[in-house]
C-alpha atoms as an extended CHARMM CRD file, in Angstrom:
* protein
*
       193  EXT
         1         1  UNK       CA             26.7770000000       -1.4020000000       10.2430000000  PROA      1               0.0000000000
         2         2  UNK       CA             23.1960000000       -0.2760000000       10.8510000000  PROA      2               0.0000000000
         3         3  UNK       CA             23.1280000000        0.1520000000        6.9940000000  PROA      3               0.0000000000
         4         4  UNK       CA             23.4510000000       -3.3310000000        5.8570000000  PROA      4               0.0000000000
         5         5  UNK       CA             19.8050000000       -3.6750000000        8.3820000000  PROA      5               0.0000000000
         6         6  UNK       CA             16.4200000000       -3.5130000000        7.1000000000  PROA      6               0.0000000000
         7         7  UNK       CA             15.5630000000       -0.4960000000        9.2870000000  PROA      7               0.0000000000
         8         8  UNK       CA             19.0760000000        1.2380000000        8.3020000000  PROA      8               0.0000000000
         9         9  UNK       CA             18.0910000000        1.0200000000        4.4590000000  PROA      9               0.0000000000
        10        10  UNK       CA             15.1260000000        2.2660000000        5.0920000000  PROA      10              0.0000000000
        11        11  UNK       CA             16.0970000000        5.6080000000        6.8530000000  PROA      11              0.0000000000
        12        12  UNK       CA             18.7050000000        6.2740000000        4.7260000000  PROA      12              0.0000000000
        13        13  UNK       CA             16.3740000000        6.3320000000        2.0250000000  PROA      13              0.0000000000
        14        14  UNK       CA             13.6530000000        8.0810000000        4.0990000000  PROA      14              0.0000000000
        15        15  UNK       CA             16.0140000000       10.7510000000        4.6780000000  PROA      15              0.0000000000
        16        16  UNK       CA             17.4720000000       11.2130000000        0.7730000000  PROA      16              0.0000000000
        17        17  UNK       CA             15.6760000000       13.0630000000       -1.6700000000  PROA      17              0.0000000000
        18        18  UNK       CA             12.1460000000       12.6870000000       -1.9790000000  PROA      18              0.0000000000
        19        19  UNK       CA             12.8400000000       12.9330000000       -6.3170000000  PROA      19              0.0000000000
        20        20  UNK       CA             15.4540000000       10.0110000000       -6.3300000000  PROA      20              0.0000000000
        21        21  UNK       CA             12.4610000000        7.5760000000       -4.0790000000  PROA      21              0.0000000000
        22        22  UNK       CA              9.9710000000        8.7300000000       -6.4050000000  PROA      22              0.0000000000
        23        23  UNK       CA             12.5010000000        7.7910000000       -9.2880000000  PROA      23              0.0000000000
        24        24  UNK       CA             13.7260000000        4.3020000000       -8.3570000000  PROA      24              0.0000000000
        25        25  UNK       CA              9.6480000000        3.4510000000       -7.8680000000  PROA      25              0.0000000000
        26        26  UNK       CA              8.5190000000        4.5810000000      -10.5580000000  PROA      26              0.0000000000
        27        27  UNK       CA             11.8170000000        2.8360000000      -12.5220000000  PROA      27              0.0000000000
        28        28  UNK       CA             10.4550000000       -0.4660000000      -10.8480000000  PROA      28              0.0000000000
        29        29  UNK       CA              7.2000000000        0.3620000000      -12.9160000000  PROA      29              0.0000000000
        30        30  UNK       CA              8.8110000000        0.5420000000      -15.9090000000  PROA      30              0.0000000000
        31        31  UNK       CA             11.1690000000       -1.9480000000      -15.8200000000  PROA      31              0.0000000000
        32        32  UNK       CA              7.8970000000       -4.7710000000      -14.3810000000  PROA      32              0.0000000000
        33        33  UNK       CA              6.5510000000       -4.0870000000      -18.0480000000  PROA      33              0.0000000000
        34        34  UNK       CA              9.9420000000       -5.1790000000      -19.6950000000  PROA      34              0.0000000000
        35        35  UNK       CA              9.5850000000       -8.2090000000      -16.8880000000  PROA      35              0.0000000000
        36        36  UNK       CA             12.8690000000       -6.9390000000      -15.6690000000  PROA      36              0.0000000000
        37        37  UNK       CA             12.5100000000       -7.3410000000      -11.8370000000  PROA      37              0.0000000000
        38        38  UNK       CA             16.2440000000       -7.3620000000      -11.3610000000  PROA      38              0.0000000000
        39        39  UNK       CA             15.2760000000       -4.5860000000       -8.3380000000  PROA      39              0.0000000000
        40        40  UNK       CA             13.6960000000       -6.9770000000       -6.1840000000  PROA      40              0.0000000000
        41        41  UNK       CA             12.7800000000       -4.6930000000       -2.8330000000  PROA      41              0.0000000000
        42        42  UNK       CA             12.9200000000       -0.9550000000       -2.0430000000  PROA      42              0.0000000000
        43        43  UNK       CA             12.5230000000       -0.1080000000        1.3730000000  PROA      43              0.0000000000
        44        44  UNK       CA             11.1950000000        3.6560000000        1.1480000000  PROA      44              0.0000000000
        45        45  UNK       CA             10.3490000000        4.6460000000        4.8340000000  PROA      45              0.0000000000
        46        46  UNK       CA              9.6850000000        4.2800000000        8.8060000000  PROA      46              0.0000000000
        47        47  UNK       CA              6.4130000000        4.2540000000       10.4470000000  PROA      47              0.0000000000
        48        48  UNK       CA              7.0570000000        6.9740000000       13.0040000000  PROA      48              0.0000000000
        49        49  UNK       CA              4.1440000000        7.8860000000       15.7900000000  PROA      49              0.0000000000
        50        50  UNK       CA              2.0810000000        9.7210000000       14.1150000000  PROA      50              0.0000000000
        51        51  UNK       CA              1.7960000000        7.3340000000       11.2080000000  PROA      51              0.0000000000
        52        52  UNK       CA              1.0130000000        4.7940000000       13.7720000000  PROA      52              0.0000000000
        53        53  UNK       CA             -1.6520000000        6.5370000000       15.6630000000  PROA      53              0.0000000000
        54        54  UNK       CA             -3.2580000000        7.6760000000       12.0530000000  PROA      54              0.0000000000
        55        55  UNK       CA             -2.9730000000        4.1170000000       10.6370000000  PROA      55              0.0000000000
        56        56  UNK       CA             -4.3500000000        2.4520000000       14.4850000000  PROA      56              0.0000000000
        57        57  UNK       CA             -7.3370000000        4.8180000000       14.3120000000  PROA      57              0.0000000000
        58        58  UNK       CA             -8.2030000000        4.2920000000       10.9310000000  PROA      58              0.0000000000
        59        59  UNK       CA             -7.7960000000        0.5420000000       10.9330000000  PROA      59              0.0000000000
        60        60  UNK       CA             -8.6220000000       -0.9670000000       14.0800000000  PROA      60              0.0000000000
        61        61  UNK       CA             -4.8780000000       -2.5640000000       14.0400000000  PROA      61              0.0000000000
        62        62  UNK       CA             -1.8800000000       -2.1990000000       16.5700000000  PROA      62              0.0000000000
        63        63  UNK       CA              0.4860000000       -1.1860000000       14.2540000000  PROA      63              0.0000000000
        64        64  UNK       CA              3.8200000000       -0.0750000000       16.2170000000  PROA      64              0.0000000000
        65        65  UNK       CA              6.4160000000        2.7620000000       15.6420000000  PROA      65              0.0000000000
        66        66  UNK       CA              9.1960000000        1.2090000000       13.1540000000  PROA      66              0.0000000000
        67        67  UNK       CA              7.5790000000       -0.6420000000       10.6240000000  PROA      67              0.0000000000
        68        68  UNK       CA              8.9810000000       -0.6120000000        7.3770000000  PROA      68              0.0000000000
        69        69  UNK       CA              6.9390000000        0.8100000000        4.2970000000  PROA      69              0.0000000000
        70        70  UNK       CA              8.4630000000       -1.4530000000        1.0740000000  PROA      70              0.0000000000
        71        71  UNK       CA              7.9580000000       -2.1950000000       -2.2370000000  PROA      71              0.0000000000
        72        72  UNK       CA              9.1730000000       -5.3150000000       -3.9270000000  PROA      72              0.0000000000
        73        73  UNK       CA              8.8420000000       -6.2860000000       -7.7320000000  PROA      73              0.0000000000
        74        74  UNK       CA              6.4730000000       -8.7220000000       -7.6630000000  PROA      74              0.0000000000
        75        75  UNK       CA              3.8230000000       -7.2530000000       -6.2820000000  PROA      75              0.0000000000
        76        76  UNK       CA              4.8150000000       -4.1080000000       -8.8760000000  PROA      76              0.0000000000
        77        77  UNK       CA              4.7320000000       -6.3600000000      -11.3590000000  PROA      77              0.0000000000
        78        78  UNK       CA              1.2560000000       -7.5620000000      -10.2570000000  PROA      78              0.0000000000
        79        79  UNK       CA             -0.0860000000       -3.9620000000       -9.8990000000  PROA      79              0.0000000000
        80        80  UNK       CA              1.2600000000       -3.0660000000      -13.8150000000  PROA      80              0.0000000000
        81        81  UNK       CA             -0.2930000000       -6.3240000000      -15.2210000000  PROA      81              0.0000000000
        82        82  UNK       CA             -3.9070000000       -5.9880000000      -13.2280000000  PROA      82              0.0000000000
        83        83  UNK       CA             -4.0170000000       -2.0150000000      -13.5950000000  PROA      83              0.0000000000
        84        84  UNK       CA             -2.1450000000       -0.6540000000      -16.3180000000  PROA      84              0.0000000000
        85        85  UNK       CA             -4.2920000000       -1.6870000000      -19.3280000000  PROA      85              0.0000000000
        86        86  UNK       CA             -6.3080000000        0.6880000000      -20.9530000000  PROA      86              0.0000000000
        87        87  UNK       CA             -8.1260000000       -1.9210000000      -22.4570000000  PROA      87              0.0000000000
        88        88  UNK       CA             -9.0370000000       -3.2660000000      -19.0130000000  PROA      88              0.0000000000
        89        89  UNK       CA             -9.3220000000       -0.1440000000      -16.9650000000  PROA      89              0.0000000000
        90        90  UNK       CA            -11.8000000000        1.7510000000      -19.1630000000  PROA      90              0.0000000000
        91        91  UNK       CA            -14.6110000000       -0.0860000000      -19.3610000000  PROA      91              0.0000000000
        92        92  UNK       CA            -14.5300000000        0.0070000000      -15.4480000000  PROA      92              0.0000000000
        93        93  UNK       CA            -14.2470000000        3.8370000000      -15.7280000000  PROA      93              0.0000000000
        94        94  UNK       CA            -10.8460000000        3.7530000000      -14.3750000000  PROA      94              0.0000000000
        95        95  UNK       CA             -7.4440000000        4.9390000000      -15.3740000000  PROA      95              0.0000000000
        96        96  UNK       CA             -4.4860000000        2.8770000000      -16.3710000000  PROA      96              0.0000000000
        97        97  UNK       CA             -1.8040000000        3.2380000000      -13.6840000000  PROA      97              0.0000000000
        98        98  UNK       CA              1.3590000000        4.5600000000      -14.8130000000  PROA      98              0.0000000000
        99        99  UNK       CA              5.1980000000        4.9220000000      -13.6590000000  PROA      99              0.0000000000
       100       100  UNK       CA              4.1660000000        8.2980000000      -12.5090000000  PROA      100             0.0000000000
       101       101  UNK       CA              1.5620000000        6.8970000000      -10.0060000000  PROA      101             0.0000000000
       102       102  UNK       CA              3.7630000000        4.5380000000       -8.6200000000  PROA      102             0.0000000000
       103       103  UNK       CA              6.5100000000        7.4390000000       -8.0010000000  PROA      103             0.0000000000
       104       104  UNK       CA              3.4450000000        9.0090000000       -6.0880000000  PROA      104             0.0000000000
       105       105  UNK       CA              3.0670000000        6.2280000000       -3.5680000000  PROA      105             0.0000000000
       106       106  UNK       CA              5.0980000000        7.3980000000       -0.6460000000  PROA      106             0.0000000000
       107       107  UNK       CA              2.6500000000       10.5810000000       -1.1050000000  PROA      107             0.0000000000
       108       108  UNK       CA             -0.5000000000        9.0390000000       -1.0630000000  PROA      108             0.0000000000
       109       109  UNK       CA              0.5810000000        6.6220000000        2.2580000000  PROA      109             0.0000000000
       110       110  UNK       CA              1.8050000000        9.3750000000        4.2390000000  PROA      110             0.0000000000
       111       111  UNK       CA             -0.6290000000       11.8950000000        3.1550000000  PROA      111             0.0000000000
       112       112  UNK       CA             -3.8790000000       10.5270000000        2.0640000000  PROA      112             0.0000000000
       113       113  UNK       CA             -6.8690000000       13.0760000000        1.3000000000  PROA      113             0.0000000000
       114       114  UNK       CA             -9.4990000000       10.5610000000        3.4630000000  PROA      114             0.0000000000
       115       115  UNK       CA             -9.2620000000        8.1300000000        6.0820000000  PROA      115             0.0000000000
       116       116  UNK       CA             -7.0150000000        5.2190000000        5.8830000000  PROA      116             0.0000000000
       117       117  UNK       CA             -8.9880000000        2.0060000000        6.2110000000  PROA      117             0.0000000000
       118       118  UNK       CA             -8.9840000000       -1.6770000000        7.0470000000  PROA      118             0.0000000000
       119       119  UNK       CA             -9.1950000000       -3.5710000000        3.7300000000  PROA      119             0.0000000000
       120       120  UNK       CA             -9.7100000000       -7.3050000000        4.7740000000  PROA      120             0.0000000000
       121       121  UNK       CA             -7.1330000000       -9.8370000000        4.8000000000  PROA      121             0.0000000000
       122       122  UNK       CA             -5.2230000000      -11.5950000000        2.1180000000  PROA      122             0.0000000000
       123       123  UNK       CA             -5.5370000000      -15.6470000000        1.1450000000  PROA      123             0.0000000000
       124       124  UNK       CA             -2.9800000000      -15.8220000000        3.5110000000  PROA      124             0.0000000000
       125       125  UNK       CA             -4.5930000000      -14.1240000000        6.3080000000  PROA      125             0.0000000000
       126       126  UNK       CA             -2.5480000000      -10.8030000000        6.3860000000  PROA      126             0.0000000000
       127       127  UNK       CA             -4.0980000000       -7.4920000000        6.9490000000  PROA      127             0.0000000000
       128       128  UNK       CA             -4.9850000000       -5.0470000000        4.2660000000  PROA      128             0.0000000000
       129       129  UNK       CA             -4.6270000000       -0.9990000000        4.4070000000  PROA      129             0.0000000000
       130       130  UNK       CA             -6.1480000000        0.7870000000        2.0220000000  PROA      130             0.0000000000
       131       131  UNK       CA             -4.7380000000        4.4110000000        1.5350000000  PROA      131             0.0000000000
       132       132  UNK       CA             -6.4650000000        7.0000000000       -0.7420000000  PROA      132             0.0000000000
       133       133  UNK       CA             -5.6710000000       10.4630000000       -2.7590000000  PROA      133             0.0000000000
       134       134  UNK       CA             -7.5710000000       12.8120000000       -4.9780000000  PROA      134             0.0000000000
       135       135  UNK       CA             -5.5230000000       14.6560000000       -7.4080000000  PROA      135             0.0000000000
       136       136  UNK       CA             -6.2610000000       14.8640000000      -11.1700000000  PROA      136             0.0000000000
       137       137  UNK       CA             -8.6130000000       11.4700000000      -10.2590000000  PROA      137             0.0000000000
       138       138  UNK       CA             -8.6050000000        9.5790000000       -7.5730000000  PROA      138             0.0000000000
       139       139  UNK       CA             -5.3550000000        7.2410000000       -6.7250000000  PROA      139             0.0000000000
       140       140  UNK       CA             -5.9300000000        4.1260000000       -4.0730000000  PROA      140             0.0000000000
       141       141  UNK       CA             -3.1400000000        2.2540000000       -2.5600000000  PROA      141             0.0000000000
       142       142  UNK       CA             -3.3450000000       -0.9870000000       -0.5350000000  PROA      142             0.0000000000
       143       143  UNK       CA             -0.4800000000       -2.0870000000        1.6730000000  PROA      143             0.0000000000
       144       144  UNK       CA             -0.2180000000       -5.5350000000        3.2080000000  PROA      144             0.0000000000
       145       145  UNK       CA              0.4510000000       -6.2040000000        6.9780000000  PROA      145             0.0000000000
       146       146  UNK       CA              3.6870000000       -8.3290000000        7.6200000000  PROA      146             0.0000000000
       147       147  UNK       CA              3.7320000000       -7.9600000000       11.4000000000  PROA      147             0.0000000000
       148       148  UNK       CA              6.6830000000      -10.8200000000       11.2550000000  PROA      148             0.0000000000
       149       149  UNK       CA              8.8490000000       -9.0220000000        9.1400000000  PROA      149             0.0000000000
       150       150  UNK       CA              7.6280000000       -5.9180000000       10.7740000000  PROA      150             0.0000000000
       151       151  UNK       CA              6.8390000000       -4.1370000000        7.2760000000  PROA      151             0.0000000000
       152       152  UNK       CA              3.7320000000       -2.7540000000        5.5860000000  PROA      152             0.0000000000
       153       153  UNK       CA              4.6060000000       -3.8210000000        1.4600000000  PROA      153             0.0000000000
       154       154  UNK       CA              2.6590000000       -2.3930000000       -1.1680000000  PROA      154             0.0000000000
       155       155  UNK       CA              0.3970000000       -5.1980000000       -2.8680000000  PROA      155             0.0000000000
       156       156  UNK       CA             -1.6430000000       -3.1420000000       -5.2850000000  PROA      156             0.0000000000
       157       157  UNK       CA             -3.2490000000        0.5290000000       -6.9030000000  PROA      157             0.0000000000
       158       158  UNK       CA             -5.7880000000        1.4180000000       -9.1710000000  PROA      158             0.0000000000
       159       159  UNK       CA             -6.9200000000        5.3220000000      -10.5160000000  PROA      159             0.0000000000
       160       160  UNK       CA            -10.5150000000        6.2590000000      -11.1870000000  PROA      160             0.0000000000
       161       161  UNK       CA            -10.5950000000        9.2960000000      -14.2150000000  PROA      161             0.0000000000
       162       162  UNK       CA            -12.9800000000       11.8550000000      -13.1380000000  PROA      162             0.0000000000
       163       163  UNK       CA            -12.3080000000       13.3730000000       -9.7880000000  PROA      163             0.0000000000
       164       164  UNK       CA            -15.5080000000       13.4390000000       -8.3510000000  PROA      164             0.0000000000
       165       165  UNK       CA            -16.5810000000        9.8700000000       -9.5550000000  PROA      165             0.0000000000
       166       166  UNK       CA            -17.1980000000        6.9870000000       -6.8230000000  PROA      166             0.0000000000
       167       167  UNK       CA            -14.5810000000        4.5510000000       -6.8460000000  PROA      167             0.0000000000
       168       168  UNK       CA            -15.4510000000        1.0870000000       -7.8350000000  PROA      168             0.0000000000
       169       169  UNK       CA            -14.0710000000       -1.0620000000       -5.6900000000  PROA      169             0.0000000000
       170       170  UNK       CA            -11.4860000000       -3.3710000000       -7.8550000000  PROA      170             0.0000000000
       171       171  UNK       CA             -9.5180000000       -4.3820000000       -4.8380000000  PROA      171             0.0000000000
       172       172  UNK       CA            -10.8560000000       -8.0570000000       -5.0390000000  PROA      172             0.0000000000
       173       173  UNK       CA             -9.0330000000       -8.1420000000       -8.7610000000  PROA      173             0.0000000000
       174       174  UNK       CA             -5.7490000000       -5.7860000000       -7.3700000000  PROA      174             0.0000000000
       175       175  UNK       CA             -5.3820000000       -7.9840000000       -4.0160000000  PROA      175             0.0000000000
       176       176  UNK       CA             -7.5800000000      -11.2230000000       -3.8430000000  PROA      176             0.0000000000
       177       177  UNK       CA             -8.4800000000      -10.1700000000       -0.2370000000  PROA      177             0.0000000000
       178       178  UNK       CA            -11.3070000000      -12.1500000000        2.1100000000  PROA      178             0.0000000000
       179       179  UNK       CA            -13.8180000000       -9.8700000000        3.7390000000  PROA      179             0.0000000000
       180       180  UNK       CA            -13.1450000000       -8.9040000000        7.2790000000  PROA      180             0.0000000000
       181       181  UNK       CA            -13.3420000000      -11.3060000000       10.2120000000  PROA      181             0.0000000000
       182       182  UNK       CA            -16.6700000000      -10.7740000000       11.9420000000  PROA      182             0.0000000000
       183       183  UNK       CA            -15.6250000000       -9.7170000000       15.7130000000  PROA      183             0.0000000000
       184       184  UNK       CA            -18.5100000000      -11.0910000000       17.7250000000  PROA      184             0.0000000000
       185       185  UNK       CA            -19.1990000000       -8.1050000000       20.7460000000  PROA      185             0.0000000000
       186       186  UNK       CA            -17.2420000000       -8.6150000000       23.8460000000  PROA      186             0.0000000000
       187       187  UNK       CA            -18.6590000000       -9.2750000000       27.0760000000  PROA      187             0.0000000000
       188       188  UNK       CA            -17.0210000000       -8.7040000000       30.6880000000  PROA      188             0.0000000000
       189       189  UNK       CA            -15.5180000000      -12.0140000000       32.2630000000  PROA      189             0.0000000000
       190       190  UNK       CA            -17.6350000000      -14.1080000000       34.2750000000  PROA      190             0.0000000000
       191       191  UNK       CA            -16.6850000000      -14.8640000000       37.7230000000  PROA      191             0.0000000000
       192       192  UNK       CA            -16.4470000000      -18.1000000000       38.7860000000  PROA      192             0.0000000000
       193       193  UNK       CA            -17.6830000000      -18.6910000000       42.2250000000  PROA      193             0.0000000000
């Protein structure tokens, strides 16, 4: 029974081989550019405590135990058309994405080479992580916050070429994201006499 459930699908997956996760991403890659998104969600893995603790202190958020990491083919499809074009990419002294890089993603979120980091919020007001790897350039992943549906979904990636270049930022092209509320400093509770 617990398979049919969100959380089920995603720790049977979680718990398969790493190879066959990496494969049906990066298939969803492949098969955005054919505009085949007949694969609508993958549900790839659990937020377990230390992932929370490591996403909480790097973030600011309260992110809890459980949450679901997922990928659906939209935002895939997004990701290929905004960061996939050498044309495009280039000039910005970036590196197309590629099926490979997407195959890479449960990598880079559990295992990032800096500090994960708050992002900003969406158009729709939902939190942004941004997750980052060096290795043969360097590979950035943002995740959105769905704290109803209790899942953190992939929303974009780009790839810089040279390893030790700064990253531009293109996450305003990959995600469309506001800039981060401005959290005015808090002050102890007056008493009311």
């Amino acid at each position: 029974p617990f398979r049919n459930l969100p959380w089920g699908k995603a720790a049977l997956a979680e718990a398969g081989d790493p190879a066959l996760v990496a494969g049906r991403l990066s298939n969803m890659f492949t098969r955005a550019g054919k505009n085949d998104l007949s694969a609508p969600r993958e549900r790839w893995g659990i937020v377990k405590p230390d992932e929370a603790a490591r996403l909480n202190a790097g973030t600011g958020l309260n992110l809890q135990v459980g949450m679901i990491h997922v990928v659906d083919s939209k935002a895939v499809n997004r990701a290929r058309k905004e960061s996939s074009r050498a044309d495009a990419e280039t000039p910005r002294g970036q590196e197309p994405a590629t099926a490979a890089d997407m195959g890479r993603l449960p990598e880079i979120i559990r295992h990032p080479d800096t500090t994960v980091s708050y992002a900003g919020k969406t158009e729709k007001g939902l939190d942004i992580i941004r997750y980052s790897k060096q290795e043969n350039g360097r590979t950035i992943i943002i995740e959105e916050v769905r704290t109803r549906a209790n899942e953190l979904s992939f929303r974009g990636m780009w790839k810089t070429e040279n390893p030790g270049q700064a990253v531009k930022d293109n996450s305003k092209a990959a995600v469309r994201f506001l800039p981060p509320p401005q959290r005015p400093p808090q002050s102890p509770p007056q008493r009311q006499s």
